[in-house]
Structure formats: structure tokens, C-alpha cells
N, CA, C and O atoms as CSV, one atom per row, in Angstrom:
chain,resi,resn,atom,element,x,y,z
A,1,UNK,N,N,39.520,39.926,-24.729
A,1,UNK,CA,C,39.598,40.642,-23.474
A,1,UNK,C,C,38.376,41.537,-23.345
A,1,UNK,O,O,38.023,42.326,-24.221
A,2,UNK,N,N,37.773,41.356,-22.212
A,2,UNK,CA,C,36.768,42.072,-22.355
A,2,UNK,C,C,37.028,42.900,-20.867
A,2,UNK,O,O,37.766,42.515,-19.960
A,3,UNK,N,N,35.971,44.493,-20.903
A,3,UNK,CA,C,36.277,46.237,-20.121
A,3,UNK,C,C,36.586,45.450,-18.592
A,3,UNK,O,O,37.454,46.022,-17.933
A,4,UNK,N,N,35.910,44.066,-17.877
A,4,UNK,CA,C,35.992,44.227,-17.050
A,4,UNK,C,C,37.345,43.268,-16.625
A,4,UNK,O,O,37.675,43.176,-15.442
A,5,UNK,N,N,37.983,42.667,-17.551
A,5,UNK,CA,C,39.464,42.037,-17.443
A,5,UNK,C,C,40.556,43.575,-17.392
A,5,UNK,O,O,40.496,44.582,-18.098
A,6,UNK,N,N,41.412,43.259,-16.371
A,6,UNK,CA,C,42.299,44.102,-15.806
A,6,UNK,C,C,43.149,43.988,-16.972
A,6,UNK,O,O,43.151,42.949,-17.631
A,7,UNK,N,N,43.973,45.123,-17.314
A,7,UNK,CA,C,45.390,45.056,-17.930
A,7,UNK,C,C,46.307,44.453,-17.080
A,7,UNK,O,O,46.328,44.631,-15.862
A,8,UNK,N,N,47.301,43.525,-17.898
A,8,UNK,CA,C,48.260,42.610,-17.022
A,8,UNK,C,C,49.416,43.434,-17.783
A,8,UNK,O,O,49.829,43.271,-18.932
A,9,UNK,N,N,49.858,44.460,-16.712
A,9,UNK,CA,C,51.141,44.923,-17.282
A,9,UNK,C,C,52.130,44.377,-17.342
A,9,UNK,O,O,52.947,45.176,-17.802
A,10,UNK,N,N,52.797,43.007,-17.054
A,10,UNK,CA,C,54.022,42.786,-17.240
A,10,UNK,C,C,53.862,42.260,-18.838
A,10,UNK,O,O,54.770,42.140,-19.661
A,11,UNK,N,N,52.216,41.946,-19.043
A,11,UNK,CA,C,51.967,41.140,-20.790
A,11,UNK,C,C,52.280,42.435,-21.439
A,11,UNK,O,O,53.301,42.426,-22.127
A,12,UNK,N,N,51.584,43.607,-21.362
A,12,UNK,CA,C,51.775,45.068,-22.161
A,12,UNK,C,C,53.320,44.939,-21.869
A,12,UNK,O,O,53.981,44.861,-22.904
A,13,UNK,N,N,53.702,44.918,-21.255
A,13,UNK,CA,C,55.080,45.460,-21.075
A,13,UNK,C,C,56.234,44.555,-22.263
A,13,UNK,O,O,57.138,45.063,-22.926
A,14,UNK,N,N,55.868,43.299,-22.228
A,14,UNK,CA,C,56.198,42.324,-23.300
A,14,UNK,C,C,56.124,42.771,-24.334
A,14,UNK,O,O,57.079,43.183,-24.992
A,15,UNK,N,N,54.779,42.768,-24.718
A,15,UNK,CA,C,54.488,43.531,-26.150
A,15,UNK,C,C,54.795,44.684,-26.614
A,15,UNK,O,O,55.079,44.816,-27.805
A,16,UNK,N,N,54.792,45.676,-25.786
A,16,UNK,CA,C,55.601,46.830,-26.578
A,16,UNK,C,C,57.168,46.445,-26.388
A,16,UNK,O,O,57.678,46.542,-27.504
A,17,UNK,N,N,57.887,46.152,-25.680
A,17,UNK,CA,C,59.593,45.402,-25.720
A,17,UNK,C,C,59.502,44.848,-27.069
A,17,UNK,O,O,60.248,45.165,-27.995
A,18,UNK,N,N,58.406,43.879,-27.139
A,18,UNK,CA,C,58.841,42.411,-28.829
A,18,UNK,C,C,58.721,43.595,-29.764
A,18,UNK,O,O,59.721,43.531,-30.479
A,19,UNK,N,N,58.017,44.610,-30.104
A,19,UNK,CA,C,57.482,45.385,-31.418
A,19,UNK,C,C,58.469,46.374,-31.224
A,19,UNK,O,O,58.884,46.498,-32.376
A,20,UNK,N,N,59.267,47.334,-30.380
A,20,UNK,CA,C,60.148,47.817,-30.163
A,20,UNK,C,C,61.814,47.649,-30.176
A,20,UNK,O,O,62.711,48.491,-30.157
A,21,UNK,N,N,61.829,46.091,-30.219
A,21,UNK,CA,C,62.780,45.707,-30.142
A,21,UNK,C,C,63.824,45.903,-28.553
A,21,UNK,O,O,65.027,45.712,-28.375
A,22,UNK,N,N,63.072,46.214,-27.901
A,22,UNK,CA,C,63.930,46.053,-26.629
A,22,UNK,C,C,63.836,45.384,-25.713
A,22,UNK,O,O,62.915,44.570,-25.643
A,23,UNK,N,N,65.091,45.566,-24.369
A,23,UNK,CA,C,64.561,45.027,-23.609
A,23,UNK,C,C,63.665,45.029,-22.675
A,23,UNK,O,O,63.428,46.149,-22.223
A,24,UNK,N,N,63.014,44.062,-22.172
A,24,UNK,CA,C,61.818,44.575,-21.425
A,24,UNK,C,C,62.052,45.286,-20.286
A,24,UNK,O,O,61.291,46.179,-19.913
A,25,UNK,N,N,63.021,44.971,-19.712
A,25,UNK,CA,C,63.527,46.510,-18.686
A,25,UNK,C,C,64.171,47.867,-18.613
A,25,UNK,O,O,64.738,48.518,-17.736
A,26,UNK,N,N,63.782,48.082,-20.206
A,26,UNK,CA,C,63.531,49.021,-20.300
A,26,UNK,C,C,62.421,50.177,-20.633
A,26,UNK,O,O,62.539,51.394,-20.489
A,27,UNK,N,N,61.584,49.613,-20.999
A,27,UNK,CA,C,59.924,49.856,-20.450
A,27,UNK,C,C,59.273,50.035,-19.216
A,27,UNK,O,O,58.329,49.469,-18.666
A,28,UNK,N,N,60.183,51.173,-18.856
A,28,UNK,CA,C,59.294,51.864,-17.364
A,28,UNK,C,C,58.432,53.085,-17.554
A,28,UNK,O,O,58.650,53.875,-18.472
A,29,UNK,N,N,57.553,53.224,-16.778
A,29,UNK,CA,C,56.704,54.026,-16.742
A,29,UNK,C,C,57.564,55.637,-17.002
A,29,UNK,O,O,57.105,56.512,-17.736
A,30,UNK,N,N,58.535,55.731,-16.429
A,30,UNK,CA,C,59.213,57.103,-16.913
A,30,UNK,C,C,59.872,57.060,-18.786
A,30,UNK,O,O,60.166,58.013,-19.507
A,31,UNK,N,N,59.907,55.786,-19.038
A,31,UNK,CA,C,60.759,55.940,-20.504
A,31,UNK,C,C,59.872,56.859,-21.566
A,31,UNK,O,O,58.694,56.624,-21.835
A,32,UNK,N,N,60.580,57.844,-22.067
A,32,UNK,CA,C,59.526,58.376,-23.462
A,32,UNK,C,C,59.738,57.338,-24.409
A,32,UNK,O,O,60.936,57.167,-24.630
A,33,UNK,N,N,58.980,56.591,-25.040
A,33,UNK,CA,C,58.765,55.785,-26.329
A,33,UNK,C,C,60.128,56.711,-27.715
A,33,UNK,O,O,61.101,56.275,-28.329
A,34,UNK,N,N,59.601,57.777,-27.664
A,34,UNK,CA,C,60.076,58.822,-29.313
A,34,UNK,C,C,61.388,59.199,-28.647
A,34,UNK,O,O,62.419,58.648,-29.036
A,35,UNK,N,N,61.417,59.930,-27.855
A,35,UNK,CA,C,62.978,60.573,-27.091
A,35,UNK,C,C,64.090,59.698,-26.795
A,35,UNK,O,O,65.174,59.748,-27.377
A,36,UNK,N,N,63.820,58.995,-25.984
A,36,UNK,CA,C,64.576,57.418,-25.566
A,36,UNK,C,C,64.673,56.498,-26.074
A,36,UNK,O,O,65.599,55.735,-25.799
A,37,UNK,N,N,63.868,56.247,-26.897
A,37,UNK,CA,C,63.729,54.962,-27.592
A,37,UNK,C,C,63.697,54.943,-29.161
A,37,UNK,O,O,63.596,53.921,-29.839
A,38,UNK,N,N,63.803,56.301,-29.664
A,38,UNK,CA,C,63.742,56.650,-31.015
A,38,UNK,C,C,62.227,56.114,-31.723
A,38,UNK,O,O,62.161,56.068,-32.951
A,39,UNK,N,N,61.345,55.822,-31.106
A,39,UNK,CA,C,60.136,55.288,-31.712
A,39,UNK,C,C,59.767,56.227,-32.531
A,39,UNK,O,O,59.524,57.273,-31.929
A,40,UNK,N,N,59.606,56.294,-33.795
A,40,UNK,CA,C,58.968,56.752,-34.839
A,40,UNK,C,C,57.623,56.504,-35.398
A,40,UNK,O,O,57.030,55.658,-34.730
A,41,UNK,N,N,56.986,56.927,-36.333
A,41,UNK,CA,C,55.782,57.138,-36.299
A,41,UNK,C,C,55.522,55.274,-37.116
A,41,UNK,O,O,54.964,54.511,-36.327
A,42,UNK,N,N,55.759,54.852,-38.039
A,42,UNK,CA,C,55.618,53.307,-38.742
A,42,UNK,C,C,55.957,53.040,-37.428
A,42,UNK,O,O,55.011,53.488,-36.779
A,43,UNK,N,N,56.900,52.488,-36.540
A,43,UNK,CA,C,57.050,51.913,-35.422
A,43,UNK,C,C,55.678,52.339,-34.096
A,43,UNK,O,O,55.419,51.495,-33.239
A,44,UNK,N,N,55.120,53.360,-34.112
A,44,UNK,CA,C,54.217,53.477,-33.219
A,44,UNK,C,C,52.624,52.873,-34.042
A,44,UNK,O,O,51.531,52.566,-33.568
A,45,UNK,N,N,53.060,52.896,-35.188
A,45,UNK,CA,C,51.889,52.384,-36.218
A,45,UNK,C,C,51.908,50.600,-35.787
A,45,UNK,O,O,50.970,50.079,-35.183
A,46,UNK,N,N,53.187,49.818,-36.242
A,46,UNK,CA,C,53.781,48.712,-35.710
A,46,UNK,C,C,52.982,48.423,-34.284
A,46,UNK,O,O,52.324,47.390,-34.161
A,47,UNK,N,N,53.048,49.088,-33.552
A,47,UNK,CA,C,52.485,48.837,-32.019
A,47,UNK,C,C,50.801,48.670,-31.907
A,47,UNK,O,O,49.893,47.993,-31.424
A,48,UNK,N,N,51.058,49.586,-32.565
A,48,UNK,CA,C,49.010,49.664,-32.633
A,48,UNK,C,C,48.719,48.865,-32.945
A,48,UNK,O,O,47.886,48.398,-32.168
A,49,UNK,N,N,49.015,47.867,-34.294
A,49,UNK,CA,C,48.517,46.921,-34.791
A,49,UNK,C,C,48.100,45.505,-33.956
A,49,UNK,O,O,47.114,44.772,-33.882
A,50,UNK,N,N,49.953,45.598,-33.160
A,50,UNK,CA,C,49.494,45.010,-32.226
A,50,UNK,C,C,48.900,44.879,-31.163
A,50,UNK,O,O,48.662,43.847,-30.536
A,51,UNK,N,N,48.627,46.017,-30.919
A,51,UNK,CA,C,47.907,45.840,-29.516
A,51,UNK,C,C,46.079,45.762,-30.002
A,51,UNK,O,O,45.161,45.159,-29.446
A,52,UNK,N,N,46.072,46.644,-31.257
A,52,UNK,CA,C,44.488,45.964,-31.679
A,52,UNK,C,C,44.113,44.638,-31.691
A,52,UNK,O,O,43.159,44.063,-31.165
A,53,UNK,N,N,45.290,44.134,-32.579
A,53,UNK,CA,C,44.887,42.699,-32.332
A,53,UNK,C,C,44.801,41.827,-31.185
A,53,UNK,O,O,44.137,40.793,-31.244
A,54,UNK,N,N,45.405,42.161,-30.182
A,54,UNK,CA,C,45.548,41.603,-29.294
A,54,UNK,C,C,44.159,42.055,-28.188
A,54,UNK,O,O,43.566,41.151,-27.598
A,55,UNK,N,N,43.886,43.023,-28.064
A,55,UNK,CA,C,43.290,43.726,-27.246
A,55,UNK,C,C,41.734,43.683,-28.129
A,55,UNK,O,O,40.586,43.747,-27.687
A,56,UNK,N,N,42.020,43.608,-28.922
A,56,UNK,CA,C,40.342,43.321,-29.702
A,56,UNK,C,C,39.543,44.943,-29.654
A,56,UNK,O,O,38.341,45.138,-29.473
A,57,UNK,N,N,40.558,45.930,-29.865
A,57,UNK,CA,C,40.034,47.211,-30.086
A,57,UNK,C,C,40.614,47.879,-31.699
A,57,UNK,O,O,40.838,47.154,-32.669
A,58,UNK,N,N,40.794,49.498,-31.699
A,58,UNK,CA,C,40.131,49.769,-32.790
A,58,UNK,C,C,41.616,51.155,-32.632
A,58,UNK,O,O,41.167,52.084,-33.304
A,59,UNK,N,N,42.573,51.461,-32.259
A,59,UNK,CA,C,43.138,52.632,-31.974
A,59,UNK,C,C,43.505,53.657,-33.872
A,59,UNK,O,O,43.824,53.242,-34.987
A,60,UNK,N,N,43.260,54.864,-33.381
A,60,UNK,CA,C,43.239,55.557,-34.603
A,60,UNK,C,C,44.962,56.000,-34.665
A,60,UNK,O,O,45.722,56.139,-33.706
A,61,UNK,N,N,45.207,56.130,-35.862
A,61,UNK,CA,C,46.412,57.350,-35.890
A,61,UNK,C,C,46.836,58.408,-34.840
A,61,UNK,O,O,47.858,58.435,-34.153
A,62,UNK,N,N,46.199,58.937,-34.869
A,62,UNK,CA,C,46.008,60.461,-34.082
A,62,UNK,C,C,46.267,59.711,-32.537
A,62,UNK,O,O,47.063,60.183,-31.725
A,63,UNK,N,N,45.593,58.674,-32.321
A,63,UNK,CA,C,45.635,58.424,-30.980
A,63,UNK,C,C,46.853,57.903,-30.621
A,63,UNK,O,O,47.460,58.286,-29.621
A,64,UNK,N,N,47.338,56.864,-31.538
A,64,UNK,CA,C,48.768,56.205,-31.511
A,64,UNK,C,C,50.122,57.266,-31.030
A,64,UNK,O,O,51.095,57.092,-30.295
A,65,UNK,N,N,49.635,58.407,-31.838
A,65,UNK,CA,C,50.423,59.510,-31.906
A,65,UNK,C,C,50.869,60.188,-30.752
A,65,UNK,O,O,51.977,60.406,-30.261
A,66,UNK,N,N,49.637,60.478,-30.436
A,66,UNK,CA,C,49.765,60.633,-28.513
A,66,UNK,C,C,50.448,59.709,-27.558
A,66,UNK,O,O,50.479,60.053,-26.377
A,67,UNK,N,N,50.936,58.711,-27.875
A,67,UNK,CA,C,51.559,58.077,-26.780
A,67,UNK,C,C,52.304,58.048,-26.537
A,67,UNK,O,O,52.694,58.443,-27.636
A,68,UNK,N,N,53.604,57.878,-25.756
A,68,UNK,CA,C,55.117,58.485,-25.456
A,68,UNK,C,C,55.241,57.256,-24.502
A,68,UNK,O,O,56.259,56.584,-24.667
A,69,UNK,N,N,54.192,56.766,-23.328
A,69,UNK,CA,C,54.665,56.516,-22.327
A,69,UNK,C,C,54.401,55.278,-21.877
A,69,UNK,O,O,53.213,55.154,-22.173
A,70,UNK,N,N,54.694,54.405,-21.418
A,70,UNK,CA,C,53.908,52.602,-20.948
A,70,UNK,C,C,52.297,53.231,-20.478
A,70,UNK,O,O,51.290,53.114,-21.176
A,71,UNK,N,N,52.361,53.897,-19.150
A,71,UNK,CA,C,51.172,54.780,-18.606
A,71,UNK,C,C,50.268,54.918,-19.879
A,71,UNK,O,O,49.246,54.284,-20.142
A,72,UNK,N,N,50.838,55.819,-20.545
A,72,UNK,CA,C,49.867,56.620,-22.276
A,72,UNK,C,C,48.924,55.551,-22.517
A,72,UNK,O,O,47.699,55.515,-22.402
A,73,UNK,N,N,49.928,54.534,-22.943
A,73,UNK,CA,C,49.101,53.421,-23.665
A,73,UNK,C,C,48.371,52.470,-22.436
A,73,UNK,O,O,47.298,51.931,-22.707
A,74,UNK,N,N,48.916,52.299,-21.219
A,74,UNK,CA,C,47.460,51.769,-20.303
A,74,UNK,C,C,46.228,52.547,-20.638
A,74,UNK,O,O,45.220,52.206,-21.257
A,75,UNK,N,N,46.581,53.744,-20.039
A,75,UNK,CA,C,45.394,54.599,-19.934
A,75,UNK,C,C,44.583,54.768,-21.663
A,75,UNK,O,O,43.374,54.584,-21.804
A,76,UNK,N,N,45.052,54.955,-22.253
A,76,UNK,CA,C,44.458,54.595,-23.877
A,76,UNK,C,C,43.611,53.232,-23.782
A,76,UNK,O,O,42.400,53.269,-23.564
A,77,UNK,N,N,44.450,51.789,-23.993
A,77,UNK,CA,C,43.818,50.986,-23.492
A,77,UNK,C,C,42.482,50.922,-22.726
A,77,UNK,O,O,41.364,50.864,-23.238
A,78,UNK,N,N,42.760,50.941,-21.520
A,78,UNK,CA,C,41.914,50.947,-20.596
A,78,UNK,C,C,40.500,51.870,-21.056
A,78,UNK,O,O,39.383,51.353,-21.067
A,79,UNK,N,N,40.692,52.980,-21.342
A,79,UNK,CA,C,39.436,53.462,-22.044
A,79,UNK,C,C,38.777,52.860,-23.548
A,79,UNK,O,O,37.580,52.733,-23.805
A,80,UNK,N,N,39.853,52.562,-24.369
A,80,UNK,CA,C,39.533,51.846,-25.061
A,80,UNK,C,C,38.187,49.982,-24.514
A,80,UNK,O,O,37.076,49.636,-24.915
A,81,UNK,N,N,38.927,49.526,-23.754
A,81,UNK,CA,C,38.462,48.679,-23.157
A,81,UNK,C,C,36.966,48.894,-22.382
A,81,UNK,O,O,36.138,47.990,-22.495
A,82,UNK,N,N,36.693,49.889,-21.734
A,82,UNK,CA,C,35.748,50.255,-21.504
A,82,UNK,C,C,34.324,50.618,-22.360
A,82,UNK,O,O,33.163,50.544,-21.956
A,83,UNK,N,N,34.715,50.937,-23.373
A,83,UNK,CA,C,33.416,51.059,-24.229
A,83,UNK,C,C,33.032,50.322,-24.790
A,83,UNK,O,O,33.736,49.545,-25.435
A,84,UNK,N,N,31.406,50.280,-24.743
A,84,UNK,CA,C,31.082,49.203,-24.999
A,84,UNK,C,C,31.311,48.774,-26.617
A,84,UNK,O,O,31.648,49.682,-27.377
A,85,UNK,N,N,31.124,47.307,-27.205
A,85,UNK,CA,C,31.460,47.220,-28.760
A,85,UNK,C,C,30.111,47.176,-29.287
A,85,UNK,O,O,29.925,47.104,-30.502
């Protein structure tokens, strides 16, 4: 995937559901990941992995950490995606 391919959110939306274990309608932009969903820190680790691999980027700890929200991780993404490799 390269900065100038759009995020296809219903694919993000897949992928955090399969690594989360839920269903995919429940991945709305209002859900907290940690509050609602009990996501813990190995489980937000779990996510990263995948979305590096998938996304062909690089996300740190610290950054993973920050995310709570479907939004979080576009916008992570998306900047991620933007710089150049």
C-alpha cells in the first residue's frame, strides 16, 4: 500500500474485528478499543503486528498505546502512510 492509496475502512474494520475477536459491528467509530472491548496492552500489541504487516509500516509501542478508537488508528495509519520510506 502505498501514501497515495486511500484507507478502505470496511478492510481496517475487518482486521481489527479478526485480531479482537469481534464482531465487525461492533467497531464503530464511537467504540473505545480498552473500555468496551477490554483490549489490553498484548492484544493492542496483537493489532499492530497486524496492521504492520499488512500496511507495510513500522508502528511503535507508545504509539499502539494511544489508540482507543477505529478513527485513532485511521488517523495513525494514514500518517504513517504518508511518510515517505
Amino acid at each position: 500500500m502505498t501514501a497515495e492509496t486511500a484507507l478502505d475502512t470496511d478492510e481496517l474494520r475487518a482486521m481489527i474485528a479478526d485480531v479482537l475477536e469481534v464482531d465487525e459491528a461492533s467497531i464503530t467509530p464511537e467504540i473505545d478499543f480498552v473500555r468496551d472491548l477490554g483490549v489490553d496492552s498484548l492484544l493492542a500489541m496483537e493489532l499492530a503486528v497486524t496492521l504492520e504487516r499488512h500496511y507495510q509500516v513500522k508502528i511503535e509501542s507508545h504509539e499502539i498505546g494511544n489508540v482507543r478508537t477505529m478513527p485513532d488508528i485511521s488517523a495513525l495509519l494514514a500518517r504513517k502512510l504518508r511518510k515517505p520510506a
